[in-house]
C-alpha positions as CSV (number, residue, x, y, z in Angstrom):
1,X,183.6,-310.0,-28.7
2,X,182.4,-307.3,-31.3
3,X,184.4,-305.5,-33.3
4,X,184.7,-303.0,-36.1
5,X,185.8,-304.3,-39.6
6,X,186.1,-302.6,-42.9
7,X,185.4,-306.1,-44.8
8,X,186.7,-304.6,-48.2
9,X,186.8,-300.4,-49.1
10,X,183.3,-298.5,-48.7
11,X,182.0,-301.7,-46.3
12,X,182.0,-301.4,-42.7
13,X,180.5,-304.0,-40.4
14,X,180.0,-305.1,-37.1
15,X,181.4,-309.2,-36.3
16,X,181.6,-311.4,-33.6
17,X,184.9,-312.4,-33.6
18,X,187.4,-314.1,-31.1
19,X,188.7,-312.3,-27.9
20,X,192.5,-311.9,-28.9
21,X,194.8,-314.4,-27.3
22,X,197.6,-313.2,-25.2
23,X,201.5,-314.3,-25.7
24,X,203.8,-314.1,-22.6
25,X,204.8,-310.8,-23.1
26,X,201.2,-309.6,-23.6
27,X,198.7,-308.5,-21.9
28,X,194.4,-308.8,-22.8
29,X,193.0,-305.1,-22.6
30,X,189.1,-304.5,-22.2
31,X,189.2,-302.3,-24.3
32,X,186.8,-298.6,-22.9
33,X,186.5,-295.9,-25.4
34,X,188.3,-294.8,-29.0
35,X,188.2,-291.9,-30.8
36,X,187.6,-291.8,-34.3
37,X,189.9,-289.1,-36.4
38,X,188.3,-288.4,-39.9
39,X,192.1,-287.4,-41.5
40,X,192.9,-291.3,-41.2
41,X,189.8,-293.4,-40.4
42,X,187.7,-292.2,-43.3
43,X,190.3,-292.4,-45.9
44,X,190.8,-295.9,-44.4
45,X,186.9,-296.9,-44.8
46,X,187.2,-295.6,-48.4
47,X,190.6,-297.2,-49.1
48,X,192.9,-294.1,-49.9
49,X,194.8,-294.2,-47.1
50,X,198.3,-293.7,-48.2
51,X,199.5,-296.3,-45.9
52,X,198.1,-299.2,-46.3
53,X,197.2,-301.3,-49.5
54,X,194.3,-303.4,-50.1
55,X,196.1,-306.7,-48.7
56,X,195.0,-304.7,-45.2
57,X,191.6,-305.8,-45.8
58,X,189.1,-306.9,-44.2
59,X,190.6,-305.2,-40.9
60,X,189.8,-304.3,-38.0
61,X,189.5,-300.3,-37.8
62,X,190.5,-297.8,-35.0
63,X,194.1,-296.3,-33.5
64,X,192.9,-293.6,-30.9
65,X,191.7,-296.4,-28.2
66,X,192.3,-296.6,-24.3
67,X,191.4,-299.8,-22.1
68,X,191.9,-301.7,-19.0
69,X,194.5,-304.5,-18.2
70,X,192.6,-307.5,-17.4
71,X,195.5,-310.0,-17.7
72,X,199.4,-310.0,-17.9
73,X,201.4,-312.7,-19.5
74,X,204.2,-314.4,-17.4
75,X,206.8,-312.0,-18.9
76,X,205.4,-308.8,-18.5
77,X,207.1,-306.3,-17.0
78,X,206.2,-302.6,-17.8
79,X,202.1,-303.2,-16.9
80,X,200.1,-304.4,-14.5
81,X,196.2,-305.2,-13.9
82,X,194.4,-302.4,-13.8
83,X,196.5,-300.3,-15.3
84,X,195.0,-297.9,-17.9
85,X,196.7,-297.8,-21.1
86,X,196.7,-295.9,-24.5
87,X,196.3,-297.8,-28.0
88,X,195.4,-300.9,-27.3
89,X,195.0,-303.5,-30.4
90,X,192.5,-306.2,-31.8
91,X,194.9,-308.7,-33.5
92,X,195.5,-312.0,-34.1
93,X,198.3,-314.4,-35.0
94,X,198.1,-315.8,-38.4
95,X,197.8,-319.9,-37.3
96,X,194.7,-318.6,-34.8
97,X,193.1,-318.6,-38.7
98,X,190.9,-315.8,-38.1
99,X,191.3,-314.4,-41.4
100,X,190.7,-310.4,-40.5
101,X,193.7,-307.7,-39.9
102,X,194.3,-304.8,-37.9
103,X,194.1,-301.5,-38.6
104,X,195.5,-300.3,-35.6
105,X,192.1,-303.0,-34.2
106,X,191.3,-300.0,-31.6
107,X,187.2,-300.5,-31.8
108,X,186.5,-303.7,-30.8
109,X,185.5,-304.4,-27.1
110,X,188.8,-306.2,-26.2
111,X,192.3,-305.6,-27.6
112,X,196.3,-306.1,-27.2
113,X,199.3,-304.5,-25.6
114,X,203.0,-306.0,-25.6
115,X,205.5,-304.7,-23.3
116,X,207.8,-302.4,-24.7
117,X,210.7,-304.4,-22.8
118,X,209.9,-306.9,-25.2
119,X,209.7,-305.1,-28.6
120,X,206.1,-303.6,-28.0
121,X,205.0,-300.2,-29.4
122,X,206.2,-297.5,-27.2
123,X,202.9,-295.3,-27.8
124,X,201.4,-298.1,-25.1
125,X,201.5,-295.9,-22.6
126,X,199.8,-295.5,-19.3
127,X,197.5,-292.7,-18.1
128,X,196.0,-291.6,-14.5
129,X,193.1,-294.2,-13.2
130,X,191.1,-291.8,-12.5
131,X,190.9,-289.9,-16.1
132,X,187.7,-290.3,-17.9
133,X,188.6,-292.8,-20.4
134,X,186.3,-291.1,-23.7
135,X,188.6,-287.7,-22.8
136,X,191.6,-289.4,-22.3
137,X,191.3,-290.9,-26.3
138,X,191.9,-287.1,-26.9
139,X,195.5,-287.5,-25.7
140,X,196.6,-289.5,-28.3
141,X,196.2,-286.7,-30.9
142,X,197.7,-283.7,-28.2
143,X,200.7,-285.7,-28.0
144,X,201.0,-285.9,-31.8
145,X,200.4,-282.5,-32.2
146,X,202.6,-280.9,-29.6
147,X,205.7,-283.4,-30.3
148,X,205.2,-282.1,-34.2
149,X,205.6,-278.5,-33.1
150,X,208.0,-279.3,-31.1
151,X,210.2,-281.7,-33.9
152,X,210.2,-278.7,-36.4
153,X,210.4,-276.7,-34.4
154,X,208.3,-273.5,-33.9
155,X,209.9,-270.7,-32.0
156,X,208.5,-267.4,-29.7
157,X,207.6,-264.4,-31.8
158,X,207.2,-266.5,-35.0
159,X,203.9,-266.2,-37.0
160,X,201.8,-269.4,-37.5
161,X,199.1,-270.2,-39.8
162,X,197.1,-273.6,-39.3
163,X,195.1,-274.9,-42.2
164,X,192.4,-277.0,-41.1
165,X,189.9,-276.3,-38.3
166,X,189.2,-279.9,-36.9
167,X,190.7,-281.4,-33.5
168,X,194.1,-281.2,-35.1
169,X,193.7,-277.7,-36.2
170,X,192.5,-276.6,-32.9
171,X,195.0,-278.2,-30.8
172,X,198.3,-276.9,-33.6
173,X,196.5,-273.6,-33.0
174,X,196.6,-273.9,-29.1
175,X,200.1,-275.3,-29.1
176,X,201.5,-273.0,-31.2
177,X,200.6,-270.4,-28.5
178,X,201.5,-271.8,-25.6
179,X,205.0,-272.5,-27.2
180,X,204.9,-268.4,-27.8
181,X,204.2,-268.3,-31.3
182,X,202.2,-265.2,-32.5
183,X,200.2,-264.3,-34.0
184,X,198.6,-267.4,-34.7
185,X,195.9,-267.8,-37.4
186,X,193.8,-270.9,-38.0
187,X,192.0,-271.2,-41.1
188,X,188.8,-273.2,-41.9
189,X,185.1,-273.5,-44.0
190,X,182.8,-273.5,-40.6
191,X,182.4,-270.3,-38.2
192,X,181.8,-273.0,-34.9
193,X,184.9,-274.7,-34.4
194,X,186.9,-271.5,-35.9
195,X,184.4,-270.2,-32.2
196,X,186.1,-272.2,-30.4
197,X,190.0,-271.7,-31.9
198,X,189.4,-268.1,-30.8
199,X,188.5,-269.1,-27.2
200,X,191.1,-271.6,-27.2
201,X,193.4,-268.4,-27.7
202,X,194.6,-267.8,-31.6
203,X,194.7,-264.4,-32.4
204,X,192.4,-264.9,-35.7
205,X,190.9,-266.8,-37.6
206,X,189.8,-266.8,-41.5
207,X,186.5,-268.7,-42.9
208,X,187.1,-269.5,-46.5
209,X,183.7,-269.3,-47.7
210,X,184.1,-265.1,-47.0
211,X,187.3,-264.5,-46.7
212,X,190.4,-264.2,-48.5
213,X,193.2,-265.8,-46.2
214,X,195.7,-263.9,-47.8
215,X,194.5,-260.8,-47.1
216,X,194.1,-261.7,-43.5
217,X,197.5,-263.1,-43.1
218,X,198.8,-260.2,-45.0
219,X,197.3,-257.5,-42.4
220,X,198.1,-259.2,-39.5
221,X,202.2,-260.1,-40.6
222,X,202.3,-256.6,-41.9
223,X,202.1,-257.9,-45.1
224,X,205.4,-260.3,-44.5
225,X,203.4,-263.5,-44.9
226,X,203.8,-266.2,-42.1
227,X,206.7,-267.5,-40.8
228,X,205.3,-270.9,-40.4
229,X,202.8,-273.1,-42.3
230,X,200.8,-276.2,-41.3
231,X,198.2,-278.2,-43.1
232,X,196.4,-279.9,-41.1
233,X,193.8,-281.7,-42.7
234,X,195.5,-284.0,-45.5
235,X,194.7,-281.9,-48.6
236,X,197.6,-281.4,-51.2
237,X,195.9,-278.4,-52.7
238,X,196.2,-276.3,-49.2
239,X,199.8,-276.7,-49.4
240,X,199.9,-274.6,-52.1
241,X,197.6,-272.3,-50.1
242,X,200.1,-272.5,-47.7
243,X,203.1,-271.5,-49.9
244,X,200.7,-268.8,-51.3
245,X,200.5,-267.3,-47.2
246,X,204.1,-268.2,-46.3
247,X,206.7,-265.6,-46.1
248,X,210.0,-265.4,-48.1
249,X,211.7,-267.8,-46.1
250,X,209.1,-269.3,-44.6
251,X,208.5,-272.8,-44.0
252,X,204.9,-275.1,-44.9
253,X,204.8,-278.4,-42.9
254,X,202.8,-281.0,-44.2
255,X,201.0,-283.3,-41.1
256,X,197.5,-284.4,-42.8
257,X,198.2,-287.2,-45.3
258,X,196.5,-286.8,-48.3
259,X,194.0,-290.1,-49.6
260,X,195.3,-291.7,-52.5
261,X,193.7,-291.5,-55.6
262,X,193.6,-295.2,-56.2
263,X,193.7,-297.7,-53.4
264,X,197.3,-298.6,-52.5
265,X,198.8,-295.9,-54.6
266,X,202.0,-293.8,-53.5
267,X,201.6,-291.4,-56.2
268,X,203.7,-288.3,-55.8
269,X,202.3,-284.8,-55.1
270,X,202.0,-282.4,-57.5
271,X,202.6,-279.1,-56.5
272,X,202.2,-275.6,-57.8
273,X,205.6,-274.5,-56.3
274,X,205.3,-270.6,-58.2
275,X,202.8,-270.3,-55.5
276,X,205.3,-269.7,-53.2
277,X,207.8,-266.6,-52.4
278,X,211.6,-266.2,-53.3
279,X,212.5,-268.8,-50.5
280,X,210.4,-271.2,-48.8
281,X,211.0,-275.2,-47.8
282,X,207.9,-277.8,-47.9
283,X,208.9,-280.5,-44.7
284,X,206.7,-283.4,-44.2
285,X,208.2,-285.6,-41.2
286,X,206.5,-287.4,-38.5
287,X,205.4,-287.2,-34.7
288,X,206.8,-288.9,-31.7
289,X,203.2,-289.4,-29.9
290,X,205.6,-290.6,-27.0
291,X,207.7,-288.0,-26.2
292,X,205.9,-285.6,-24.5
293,X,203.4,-287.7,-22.5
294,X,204.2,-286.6,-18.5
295,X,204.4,-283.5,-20.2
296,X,200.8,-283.8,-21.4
297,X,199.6,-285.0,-18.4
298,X,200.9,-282.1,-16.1
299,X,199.2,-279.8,-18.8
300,X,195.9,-281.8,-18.0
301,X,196.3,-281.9,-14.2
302,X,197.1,-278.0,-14.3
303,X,193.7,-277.4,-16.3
304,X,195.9,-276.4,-18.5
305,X,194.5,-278.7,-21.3
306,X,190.9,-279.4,-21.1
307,X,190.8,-282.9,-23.5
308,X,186.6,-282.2,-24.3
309,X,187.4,-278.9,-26.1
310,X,189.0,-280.9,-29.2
311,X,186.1,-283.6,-29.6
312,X,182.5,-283.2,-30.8
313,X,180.6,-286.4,-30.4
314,X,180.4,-289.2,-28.0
């Protein structure tokens, strides 16, 4: 089979390289589409992803991937063939001596899922038949998003900023509505996809290169500041920008992981922290992708969620 590999930091190539062999609680995924999100798989083509040291190379990239069951081992339980499933893997055992890693192994043409009965990742998770599979890549980043909002949590009434304008961006900013936040303001560099926060439903939007996103969270907060935070993209000098909009008690959470400066460095962030107001909190946690799948699903069904507004190119 073919499959993406970052053969060291800043080399990306195309191999031929063994379809993945199942164990009994396993089962071999052909795997259909995966998205390719520029916050993690960039920084992990140029080796600053904070994650993952330079032992992870050469590895096989990709962790927003949907595919087919094609075969279940003898002790599967939770899957079946045919069965469409979310984040399937390219990986090997170390004595199959193939010499290459996984980075999540999500773009290569077949791939792994082990049953969660038997200590498998719980993000395997099935979707409809019938959904188009490049759309349904898009769910692995709603789920993230919406779980995150939901973990902190946001609350009706409260005002939101969202720092970033990308598929992340978008989908905090449409979240953060639906959940009843308002008013919700996404800020980003480029007037298109800030187009299509607006008819996604924020109630403004702010493009750096003209404006001033104080002043614009200052008029529409009546000069409060906003009650909630969120960088978006993995940039440590927006979170100051985000203490510099937040209000006096307001809260900035972190969700973009900033690259690394070297490869395989941990090395602490530096913040500005008089940027911020007499109170304020910085919270960096995670997302539980999982949680709110049927939820996500009902939200596509309903047309509720349409999964092509947060992607570009196919």
């Amino acid at each position: 089979m073919l499959a993406a590999v970052v053969e060291e930091p800043g080399r990306l190539a195309v191999r031929e390289l063994p379809i993945p062999e199942p164990d009994e609680t396993e089962c071999l995924v052909q795997i259909l589409a995966c998205a390719i999100c520029n916050g993690t798989d960039r920084k992990l083509l140029d080796g600053h992803f904070r994650y993952v040291g330079p032992d992870a190379y050469p590895g096989i990239l990709g962790h927003e991937s949907i595919g087919r069951v094609v075969h279940c081992g003898s002790k599967v339980e939770s899957f079946q063939e045919g069965d469409l499933v979310l984040r399937p893997q390219a990986r090997y055992r170390s004595e199959q001596g193939v010499g290459v890693g996984c980075i999540w192994g999500g773009i290569a043409q077949y791939g792994l899922v082990k049953d969660p009965v038997h200590g498998g990742n719980i993000m395997h998770q099935i979707v409809p038949p019938d959904l188009d599979p490049v759309e349904a890549t898009m769910l692995i980043t709603l789920k993230e998003t919406l779980s995150w909002l939901q973990r902190w949590p946001v609350s009706p009434g409260q005002s939101v900023v969202v720092l970033g304008s990308g598929p992340v961006g978008l989908s905090f900013g449409f979240f953060a509505k639906l959940l009843g936040c308002g008013p919700v303001i996404v800020v980003g560099r480029r007037d298109e996809p800030l187009s299509r926060a607006l008819s996604l439903g924020v109630d403004a939007v702010v493009n750096t290169e003209r404006d001033d996103p104080a002043d614009v969270v200052r008029h529409w907060t009546s000069g409060k500041g906003a009650d909630r935070v969120i960088e978006a993209v993995g940039d440590d000098s927006l979170v100051e920008l985000g203490l510099s909009l937040a209000a006096s008690g307001g809260r900035v959470g972190i969700y973009g992981i900033s690259p690394t400066e070297t490869i395989g460095d941990m090395e602490r962030r530096n913040l500005d922290i008089a940027k911020g107001r007499n109170e304020w909190a910085v919270e960096f946690f995670g997302p539980q992708e999982w949680a709110p799948h049927e939820h996500m699903l009902w939200l596509v069904r309903k047309g509720i969620v349409n999964l092509r507004d947060y992607f570009t190119h196919v």
